[in-house]
N, C-alpha and C positions, 0 to 999 in steps of 0.2 A: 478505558474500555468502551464505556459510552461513547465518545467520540469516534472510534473503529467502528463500531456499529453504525452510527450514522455514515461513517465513511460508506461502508457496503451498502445499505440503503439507496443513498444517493448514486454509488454506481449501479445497481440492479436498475433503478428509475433510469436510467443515461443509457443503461442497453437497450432499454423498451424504447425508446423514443427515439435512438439511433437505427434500430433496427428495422423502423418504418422506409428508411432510404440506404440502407448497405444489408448486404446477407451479413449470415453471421460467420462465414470466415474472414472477409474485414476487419469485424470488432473482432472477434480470436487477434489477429493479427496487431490492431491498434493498443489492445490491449496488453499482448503477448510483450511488442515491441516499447512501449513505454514506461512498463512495470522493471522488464529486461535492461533499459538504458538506467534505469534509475537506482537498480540494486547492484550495478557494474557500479555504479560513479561510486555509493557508497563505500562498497568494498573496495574500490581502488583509494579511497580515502583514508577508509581502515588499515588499509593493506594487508585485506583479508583475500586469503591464495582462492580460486573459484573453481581448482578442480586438485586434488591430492590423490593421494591411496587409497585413502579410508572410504573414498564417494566410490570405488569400483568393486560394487559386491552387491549382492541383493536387494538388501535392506533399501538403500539407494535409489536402487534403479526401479524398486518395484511403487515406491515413493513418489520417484518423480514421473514416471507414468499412471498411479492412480490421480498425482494431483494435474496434470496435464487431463486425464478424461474426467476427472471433477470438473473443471473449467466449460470444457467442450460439451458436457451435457447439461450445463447447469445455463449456459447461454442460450442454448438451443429452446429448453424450459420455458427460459422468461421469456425469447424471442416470439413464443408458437402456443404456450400456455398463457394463464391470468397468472400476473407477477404475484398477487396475494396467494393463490394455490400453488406455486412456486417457493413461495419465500415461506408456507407453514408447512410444506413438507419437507424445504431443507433445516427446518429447527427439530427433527427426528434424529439430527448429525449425533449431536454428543452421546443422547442414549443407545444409539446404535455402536458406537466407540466405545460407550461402555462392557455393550454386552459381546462386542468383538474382544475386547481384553479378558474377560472374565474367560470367553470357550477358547480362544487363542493364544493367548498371555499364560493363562493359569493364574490371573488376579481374582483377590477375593472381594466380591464383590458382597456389600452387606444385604442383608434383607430388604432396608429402606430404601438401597436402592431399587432394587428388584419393583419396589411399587411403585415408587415414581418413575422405572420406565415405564411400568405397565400404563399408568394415570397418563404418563406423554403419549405413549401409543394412542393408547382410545382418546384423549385430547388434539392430539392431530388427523385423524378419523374423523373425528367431528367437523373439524375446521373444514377440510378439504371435501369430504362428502363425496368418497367415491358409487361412482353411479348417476350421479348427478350433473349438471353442465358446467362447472365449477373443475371435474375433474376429467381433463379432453385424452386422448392417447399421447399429447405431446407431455400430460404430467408425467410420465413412464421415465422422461429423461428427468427428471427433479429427482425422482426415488432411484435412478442410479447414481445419482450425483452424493447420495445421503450414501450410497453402498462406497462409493469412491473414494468421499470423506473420510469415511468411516478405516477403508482399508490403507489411506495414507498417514491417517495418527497413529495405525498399528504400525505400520513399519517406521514412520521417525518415532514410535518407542523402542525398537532393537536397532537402530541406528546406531552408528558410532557419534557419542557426546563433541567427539574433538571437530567432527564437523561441522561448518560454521552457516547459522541459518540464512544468512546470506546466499552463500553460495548454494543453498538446496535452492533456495528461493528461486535465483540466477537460471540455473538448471529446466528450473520445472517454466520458466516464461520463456526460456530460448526452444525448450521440445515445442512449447504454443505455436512460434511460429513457422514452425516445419510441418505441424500437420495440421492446420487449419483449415485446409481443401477439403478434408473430411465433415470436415460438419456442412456444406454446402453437395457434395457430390456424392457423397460414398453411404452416408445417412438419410438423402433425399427427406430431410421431412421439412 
């Protein structure tokens, strides 16, 4: 797990510093298409199927387009925001997943949670200090990206099990590169 997270680190660093010399439907693209070539190879390795029955119903599709506008406003973020008020407003993810499950799900969420989202809330408040020049209008894509997050764990929780995370994965980098002209043309920021 530490390792993944370093992993994302050092990509969030690699968009900011790419992003000096390509827009960000490029990186959408480079991104899209190398994450895409790499979850094919494995699943053709596996000989895992990358598109069945089970992938054509809501849950799915509602899935792989929040994790598609996760992507596209979370780049957008670090692109046109400070990567650090970026990257402490996407740590608002989990507890907002939680409290999406609890009003959504109908899971029960214990007390102790309830306060440690509360303590995350006001702890990412602090960090980011809206009102302040730490938090520009380009933060607005980070707290959709946490809204996006958040609606993409709901739906791979009523997902069908037999679907293989591969193949979501597959899905959700091949929609990357078909609508990346939006985050340069259609979102002007």
């Amino acid at each position: 797990m530490v390792l993944a997270m370093a992993g994302f680190a050092i990509e969030d660093l690699v968009i900011k510093l790419v992003s000096v010399r390509l827009p960000v439907s490029q990186i959408l693209i480079m991104l899209g298409l190398l994450s895409l070539v790499w979850f094919v190879l494995i699943a053709q390795w596996k000989r895992i199927p990358l598109l069945t029955k089970e992938m054509l119903n809501w849950p799915f599709i509602i899935r792989t387009l929040a994790d598609l506008f996760a992507a596209l406003f979370y780049v957008i973020a670090v692109v046109n925001s400070q990567l650090s008020s970026a990257s402490a407003i996407l740590q608002f993810s989990p507890l907002l997943v939680t409290l999406g499950a609890a009003f959504f799900l109908r899971e029960r969420v214990p007390f102790g949670s309830w306060i440690a989202i509360s303590v995350g809330l006001i702890g990412m408040i602090l960090i980011i200090r809206p009102g302040t020049d730490s938090f520009t209008p380009a933060s607005i894509f980070a707290v959709l990206t946490v809204v996006m997050l958040a609606l993409r764990e709901i739906a791979t929780r009523v997902m069908s099990v037999s679907v293989s995370s591969l193949a979501v994965s597959s899905w959700a980098f091949a929609c990357l590169l078909y609508t990346s002209d939006a985050a340069d043309e259609g979102l002007g920021v």
